[in-house]
py3Dmol code that shows the C-alpha trace and the ligand (Angstrom):
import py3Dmol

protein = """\
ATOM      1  CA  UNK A   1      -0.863   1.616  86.110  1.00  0.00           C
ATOM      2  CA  UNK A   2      -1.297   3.268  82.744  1.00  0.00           C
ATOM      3  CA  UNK A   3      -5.061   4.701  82.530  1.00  0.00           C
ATOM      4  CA  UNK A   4      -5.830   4.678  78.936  1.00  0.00           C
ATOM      5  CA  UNK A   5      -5.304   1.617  77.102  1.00  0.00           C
ATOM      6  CA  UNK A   6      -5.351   0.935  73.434  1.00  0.00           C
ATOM      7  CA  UNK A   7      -6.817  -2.280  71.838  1.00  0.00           C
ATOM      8  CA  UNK A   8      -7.491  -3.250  68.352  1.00  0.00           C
ATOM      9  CA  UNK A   9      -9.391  -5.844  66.292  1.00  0.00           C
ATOM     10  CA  UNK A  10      -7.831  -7.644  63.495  1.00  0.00           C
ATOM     11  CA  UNK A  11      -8.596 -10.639  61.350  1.00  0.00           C
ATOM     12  CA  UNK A  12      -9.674 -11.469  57.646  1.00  0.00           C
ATOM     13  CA  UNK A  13     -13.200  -9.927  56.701  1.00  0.00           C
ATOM     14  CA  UNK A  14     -16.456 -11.342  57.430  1.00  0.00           C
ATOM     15  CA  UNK A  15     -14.857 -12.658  61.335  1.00  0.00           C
ATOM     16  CA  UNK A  16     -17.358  -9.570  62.945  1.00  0.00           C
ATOM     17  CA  UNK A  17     -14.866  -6.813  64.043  1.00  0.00           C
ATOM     18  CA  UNK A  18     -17.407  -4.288  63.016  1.00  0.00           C
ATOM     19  CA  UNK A  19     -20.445  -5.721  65.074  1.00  0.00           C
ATOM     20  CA  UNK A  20     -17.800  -6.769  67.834  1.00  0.00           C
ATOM     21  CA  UNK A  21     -16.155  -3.598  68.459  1.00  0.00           C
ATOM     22  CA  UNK A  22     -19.642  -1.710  68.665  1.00  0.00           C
ATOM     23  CA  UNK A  23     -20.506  -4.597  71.801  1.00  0.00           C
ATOM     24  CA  UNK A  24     -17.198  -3.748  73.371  1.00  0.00           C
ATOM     25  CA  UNK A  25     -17.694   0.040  73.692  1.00  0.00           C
ATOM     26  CA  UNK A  26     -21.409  -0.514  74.658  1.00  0.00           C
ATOM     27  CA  UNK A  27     -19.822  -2.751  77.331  1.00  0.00           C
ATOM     28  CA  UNK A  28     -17.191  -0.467  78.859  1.00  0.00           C
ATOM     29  CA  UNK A  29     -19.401   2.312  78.338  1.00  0.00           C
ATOM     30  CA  UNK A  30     -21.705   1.180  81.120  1.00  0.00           C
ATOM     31  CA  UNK A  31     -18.798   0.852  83.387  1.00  0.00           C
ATOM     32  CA  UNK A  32     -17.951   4.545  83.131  1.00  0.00           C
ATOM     33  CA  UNK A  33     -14.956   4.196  80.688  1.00  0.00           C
ATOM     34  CA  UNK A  34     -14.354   6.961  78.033  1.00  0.00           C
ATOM     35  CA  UNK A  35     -13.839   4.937  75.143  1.00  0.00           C
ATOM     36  CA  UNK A  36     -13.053   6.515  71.501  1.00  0.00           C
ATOM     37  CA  UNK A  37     -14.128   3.746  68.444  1.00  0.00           C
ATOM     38  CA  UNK A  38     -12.637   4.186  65.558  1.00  0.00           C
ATOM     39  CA  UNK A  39     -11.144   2.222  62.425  1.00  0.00           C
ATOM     40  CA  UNK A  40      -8.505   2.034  59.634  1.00  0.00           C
ATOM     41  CA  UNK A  41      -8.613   2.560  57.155  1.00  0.00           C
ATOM     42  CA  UNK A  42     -10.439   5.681  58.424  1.00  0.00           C
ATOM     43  CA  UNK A  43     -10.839   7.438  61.427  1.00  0.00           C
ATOM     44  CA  UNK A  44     -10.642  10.883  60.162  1.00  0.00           C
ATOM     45  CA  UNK A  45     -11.747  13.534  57.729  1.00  0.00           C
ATOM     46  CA  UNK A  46      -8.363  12.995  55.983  1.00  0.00           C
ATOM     47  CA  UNK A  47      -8.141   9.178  56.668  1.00  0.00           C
ATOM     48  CA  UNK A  48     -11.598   8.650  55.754  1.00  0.00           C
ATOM     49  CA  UNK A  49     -10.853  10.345  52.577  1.00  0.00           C
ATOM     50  CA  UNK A  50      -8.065   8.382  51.947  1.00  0.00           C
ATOM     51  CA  UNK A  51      -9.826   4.620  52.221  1.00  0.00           C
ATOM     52  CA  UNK A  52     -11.859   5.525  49.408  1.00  0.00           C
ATOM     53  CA  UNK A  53      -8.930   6.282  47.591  1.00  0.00           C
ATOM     54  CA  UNK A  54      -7.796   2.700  48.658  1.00  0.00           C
ATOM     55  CA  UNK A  55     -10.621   0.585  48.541  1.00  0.00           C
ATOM     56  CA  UNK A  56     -12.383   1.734  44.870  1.00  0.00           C
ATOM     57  CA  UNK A  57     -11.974  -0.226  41.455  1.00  0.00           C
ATOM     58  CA  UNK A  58      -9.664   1.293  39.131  1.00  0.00           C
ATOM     59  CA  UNK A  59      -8.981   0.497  35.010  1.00  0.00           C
ATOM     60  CA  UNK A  60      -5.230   0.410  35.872  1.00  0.00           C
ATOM     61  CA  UNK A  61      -4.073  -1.957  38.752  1.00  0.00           C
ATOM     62  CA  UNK A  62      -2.752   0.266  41.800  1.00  0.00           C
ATOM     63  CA  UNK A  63       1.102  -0.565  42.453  1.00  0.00           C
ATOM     64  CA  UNK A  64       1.863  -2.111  45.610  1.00  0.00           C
ATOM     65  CA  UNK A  65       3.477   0.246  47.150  1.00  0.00           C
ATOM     66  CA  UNK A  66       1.022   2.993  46.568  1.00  0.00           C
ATOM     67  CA  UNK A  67      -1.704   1.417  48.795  1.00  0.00           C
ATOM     68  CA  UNK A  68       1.125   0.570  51.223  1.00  0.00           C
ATOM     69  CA  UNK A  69       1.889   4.238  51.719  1.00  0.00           C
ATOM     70  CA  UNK A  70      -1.981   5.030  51.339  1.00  0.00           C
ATOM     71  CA  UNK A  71      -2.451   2.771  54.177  1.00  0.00           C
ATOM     72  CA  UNK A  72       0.575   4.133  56.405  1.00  0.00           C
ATOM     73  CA  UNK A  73      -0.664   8.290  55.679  1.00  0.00           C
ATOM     74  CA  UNK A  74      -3.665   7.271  56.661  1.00  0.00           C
ATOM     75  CA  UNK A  75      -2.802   5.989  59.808  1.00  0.00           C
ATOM     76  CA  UNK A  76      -0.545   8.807  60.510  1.00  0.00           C
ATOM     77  CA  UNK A  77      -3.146  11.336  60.464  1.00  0.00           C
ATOM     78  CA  UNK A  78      -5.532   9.048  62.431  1.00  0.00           C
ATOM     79  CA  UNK A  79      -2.466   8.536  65.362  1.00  0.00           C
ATOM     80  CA  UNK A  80      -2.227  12.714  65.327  1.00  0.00           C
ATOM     81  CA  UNK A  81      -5.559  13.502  65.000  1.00  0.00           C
ATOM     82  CA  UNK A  82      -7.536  10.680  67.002  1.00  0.00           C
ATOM     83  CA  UNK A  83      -5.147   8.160  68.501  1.00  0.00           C
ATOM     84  CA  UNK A  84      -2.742  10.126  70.375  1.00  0.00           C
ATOM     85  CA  UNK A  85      -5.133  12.749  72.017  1.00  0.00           C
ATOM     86  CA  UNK A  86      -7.287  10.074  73.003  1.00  0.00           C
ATOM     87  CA  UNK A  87      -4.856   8.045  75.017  1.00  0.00           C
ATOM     88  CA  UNK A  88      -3.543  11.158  76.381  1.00  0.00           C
ATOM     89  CA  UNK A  89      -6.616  12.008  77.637  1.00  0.00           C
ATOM     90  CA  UNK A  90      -7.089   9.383  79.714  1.00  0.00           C
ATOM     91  CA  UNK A  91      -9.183   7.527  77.294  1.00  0.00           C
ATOM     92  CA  UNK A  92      -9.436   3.930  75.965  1.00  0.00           C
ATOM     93  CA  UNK A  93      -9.147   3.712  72.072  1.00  0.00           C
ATOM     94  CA  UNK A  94     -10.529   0.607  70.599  1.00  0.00           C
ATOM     95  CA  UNK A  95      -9.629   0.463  66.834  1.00  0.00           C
ATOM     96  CA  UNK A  96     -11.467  -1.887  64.576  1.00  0.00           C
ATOM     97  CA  UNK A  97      -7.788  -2.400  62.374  1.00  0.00           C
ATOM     98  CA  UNK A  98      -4.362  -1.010  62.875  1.00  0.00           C
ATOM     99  CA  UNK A  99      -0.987  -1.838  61.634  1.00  0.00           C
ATOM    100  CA  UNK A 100      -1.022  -5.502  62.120  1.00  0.00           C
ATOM    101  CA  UNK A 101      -3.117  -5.608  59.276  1.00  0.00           C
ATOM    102  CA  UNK A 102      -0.396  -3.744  56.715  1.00  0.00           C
ATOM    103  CA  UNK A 103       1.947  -6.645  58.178  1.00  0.00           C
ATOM    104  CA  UNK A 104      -0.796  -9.367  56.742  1.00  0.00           C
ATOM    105  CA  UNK A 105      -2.553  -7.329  54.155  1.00  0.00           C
ATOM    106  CA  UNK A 106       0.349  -5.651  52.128  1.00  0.00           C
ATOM    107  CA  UNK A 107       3.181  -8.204  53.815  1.00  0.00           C
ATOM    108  CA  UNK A 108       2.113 -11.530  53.759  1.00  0.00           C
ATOM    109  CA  UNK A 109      -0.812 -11.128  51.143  1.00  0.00           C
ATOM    110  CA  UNK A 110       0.754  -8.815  48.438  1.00  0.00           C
ATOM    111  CA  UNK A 111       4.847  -9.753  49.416  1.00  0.00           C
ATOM    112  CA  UNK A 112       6.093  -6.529  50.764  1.00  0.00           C
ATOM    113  CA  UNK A 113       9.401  -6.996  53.117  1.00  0.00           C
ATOM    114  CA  UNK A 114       8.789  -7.344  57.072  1.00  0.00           C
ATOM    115  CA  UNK A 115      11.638  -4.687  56.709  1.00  0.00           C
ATOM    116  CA  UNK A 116      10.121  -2.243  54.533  1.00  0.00           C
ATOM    117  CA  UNK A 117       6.730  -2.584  56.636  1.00  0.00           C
ATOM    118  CA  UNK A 118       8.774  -2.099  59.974  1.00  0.00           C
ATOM    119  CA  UNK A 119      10.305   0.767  58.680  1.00  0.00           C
ATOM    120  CA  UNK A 120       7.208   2.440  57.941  1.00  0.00           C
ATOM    121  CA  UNK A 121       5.666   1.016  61.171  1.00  0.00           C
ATOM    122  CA  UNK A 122       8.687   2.812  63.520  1.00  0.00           C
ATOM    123  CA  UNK A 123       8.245   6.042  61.289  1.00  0.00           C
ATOM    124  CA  UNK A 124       4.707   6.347  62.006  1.00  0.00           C
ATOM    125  CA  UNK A 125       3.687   4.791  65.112  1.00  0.00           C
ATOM    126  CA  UNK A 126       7.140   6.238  67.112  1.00  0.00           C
ATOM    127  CA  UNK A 127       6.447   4.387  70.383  1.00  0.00           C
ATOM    128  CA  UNK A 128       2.948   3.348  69.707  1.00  0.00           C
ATOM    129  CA  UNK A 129       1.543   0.129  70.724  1.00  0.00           C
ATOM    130  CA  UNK A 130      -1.671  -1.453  71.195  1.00  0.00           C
ATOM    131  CA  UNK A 131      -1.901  -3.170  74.761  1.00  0.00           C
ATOM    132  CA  UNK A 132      -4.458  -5.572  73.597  1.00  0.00           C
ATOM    133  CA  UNK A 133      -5.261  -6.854  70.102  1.00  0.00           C
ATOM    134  CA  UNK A 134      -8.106  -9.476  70.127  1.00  0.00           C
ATOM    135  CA  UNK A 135      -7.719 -11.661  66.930  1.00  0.00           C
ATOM    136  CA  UNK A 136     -11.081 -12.497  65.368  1.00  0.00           C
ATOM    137  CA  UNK A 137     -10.238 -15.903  63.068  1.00  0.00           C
ATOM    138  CA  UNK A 138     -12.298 -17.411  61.162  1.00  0.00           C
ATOM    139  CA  UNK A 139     -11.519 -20.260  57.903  1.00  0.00           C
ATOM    140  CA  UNK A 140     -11.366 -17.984  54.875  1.00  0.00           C
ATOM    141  CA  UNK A 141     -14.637 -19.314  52.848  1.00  0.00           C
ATOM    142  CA  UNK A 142     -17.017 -18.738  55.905  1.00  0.00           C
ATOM    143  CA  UNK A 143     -15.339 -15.352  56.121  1.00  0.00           C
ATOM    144  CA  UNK A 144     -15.398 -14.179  52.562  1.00  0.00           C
ATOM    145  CA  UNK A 145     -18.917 -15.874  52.902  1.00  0.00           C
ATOM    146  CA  UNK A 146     -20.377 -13.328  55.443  1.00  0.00           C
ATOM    147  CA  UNK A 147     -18.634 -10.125  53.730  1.00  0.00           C
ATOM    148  CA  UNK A 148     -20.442 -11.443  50.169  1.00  0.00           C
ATOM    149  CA  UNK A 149     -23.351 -11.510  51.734  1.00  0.00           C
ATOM    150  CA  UNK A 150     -23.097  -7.894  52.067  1.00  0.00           C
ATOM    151  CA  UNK A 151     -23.066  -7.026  48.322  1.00  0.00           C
ATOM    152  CA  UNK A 152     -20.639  -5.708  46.213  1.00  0.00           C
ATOM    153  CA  UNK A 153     -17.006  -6.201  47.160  1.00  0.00           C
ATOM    154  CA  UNK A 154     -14.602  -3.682  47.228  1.00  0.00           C
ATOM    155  CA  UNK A 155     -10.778  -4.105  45.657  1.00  0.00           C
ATOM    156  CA  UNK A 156      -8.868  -5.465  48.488  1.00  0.00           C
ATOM    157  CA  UNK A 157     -12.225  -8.082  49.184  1.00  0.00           C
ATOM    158  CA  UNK A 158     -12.184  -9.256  45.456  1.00  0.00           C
ATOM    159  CA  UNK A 159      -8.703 -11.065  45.888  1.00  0.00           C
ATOM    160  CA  UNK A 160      -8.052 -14.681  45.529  1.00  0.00           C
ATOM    161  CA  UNK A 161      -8.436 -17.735  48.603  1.00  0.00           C
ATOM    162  CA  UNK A 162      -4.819 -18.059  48.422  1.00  0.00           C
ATOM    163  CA  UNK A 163      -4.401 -13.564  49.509  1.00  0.00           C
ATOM    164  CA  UNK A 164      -6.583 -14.528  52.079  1.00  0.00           C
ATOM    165  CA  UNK A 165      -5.277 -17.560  53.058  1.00  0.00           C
ATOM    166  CA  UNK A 166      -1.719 -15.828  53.413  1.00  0.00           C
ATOM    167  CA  UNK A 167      -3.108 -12.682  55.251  1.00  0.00           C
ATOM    168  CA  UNK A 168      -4.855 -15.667  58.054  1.00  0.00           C
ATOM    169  CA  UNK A 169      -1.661 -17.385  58.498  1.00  0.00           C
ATOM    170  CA  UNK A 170       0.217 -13.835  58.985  1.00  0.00           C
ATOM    171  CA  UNK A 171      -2.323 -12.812  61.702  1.00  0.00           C
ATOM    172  CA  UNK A 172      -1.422 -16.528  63.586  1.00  0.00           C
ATOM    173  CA  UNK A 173       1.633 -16.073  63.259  1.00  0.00           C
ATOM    174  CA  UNK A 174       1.877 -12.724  64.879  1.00  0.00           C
ATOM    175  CA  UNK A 175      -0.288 -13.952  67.350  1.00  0.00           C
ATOM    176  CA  UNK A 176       2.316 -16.725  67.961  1.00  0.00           C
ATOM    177  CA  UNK A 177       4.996 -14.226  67.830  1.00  0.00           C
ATOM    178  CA  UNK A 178       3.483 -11.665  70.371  1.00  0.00           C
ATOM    179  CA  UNK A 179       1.633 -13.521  73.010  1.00  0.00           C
ATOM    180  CA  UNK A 180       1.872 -10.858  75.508  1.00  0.00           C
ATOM    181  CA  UNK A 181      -0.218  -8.821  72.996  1.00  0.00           C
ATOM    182  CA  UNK A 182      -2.345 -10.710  71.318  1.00  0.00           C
ATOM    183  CA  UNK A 183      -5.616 -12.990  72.831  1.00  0.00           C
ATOM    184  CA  UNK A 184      -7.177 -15.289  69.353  1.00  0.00           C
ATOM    185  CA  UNK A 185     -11.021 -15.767  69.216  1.00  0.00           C
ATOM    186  CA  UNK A 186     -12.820 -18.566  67.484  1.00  0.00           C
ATOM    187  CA  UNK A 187     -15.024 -16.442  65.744  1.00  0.00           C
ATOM    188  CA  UNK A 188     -16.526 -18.953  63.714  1.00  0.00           C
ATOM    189  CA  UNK A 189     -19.610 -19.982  66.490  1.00  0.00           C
ATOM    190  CA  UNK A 190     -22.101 -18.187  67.288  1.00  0.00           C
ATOM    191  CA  UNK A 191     -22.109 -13.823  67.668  1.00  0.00           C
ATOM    192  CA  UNK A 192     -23.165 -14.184  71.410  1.00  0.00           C
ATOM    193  CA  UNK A 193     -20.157 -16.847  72.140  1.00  0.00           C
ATOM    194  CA  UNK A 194     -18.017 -14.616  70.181  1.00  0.00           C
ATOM    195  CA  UNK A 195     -18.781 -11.528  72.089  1.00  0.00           C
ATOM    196  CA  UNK A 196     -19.020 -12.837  75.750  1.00  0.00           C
ATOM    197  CA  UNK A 197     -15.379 -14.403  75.051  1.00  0.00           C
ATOM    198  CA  UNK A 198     -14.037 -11.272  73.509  1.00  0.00           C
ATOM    199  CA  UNK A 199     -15.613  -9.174  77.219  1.00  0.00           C
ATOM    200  CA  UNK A 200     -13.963 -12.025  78.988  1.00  0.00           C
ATOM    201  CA  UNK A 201     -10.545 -11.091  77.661  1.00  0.00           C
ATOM    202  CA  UNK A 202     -10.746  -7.725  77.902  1.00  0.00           C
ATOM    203  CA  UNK A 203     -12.214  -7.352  81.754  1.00  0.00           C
TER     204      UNK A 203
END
"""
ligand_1 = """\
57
Z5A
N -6.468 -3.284 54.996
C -5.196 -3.477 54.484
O -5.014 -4.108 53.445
N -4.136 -2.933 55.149
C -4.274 -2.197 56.271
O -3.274 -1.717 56.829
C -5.611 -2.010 56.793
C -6.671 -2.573 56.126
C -5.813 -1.202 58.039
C -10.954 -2.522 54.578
O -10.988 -2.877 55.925
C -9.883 -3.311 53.880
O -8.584 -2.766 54.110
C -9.805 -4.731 54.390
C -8.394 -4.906 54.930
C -7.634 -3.814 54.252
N -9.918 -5.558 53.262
N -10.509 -6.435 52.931
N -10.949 -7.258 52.293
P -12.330 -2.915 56.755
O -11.970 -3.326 58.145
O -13.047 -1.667 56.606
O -13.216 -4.036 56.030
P -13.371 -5.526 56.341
O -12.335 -6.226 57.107
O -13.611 -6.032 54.991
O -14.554 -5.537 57.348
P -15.817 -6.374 57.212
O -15.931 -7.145 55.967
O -16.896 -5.398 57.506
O -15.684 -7.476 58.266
P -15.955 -7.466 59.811
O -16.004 -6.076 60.343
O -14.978 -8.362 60.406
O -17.374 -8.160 59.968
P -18.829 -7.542 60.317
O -19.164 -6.403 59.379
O -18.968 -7.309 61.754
O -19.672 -8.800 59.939
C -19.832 -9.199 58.601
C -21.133 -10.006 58.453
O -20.987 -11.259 59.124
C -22.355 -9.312 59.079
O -23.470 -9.605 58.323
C -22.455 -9.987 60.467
O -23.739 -9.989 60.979
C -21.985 -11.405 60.131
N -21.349 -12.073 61.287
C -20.361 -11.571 62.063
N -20.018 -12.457 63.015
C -20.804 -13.550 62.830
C -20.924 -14.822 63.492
N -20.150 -15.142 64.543
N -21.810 -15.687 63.019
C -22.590 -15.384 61.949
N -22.535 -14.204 61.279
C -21.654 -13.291 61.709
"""
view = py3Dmol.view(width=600, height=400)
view.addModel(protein, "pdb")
view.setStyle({"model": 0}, {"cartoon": {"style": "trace"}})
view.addModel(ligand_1, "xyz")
view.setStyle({"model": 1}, {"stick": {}})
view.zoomTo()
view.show()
């Protein structure tokens, strides 16, 4: 059996990847796993760079395609310079974000091609593949809810109900698509519930 595993979080903001994640490497830490967190966009000097390119206000509107490729050099440099050593060290990689979400984000929310994004997908990833990716779904308003609550919202978060709704459906859809892959999470009851389900998968 393969040692290392890679899993990622995904769903719409505000469902508690962040705060989820952090439980789930507290959790495996204790039973002796080597576990590298990390997050798109992001991950790296370079990547982390990059999301602020991504996520700022501008006066002109970015072009679709820019933050597309934005989102796909990020994650190259975070598969060469975090992903990839990881897992071949032996190590479990839990990513709050990872491709999926340039399949709902800049697919099904902005209207870039499934072929376009798999093109980029095969370029970058090669024959990379989470083994796990928990879905964290939650109905839009109490997700957009939580992230307000936070403050300011960045340029991707200050998009319409209907993005959202769009990049929700996508996620369902690929967890329809890829059951093998993907386990979906109520995340809309309480943090404990959500985390002792989310362990529950992944033991
Ligand atoms: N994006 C993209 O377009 N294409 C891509 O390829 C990638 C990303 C990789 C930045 O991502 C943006 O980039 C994101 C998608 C896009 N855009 N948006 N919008 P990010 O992951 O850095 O940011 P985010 O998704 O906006 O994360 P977030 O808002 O921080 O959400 P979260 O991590 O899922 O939630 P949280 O920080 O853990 O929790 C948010 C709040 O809710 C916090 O106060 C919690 O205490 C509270 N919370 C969480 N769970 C619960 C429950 N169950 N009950 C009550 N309260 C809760």
């Amino acid at each position: 059996m393969k040692k290392s595993k890679f899993i990622t979080i995904e769903g719409i903001e505000g469902t508690g990847k962040s705060t989820v994640v952090q439980y789930i490497r507290d959790h495996l830490q204790r039973s002796g796993e080597k576990i590298v967190l990390t997050r798109e966009p992001g991950g790296t000097e370079i990547a982390e760079a990059i999301r602020k390119v991504i996520l700022r206000h501008y006066k002109e509107t970015m072009a679709e395609d820019t933050e597309l490729l934005l989102y796909f050099a990020g994650r190259a440099q975070h598969i060469a310079s975090v992903i990839r050593p990881a897992l071949e060290a032996g190590k479990t990689v839990i990513s709050d974000r990872f491709t999926d979400a340039s399949f709902a984000y800049q697919g099904a929310g902005r209207g870039i091609s499934v072929e376009r994004l798999k093109v980029l997908s095969h370029w970058v990833l090669k024959d990379l593949k989470p083994d796990l990716t928990i879905l964290l779904d939650v109905p839009v308003e109490v997700g957009l809810a939580r992230a307000k609550g936070r403050g300011t919202l960045d340029r991707i978060e200050s998009e319409t109900i209907e993005f959202f709704e769009r990049v929700r459906q996508c996620y369902l859809d690929l967890a329809k698509q890829f059951p093998e892959q993907y386990r979906i999470v109520d995340a809309n009851q309480p943090l404990d519930a959500v985390k002792q389900q989310v362990i529950s998968i992944i033991q």
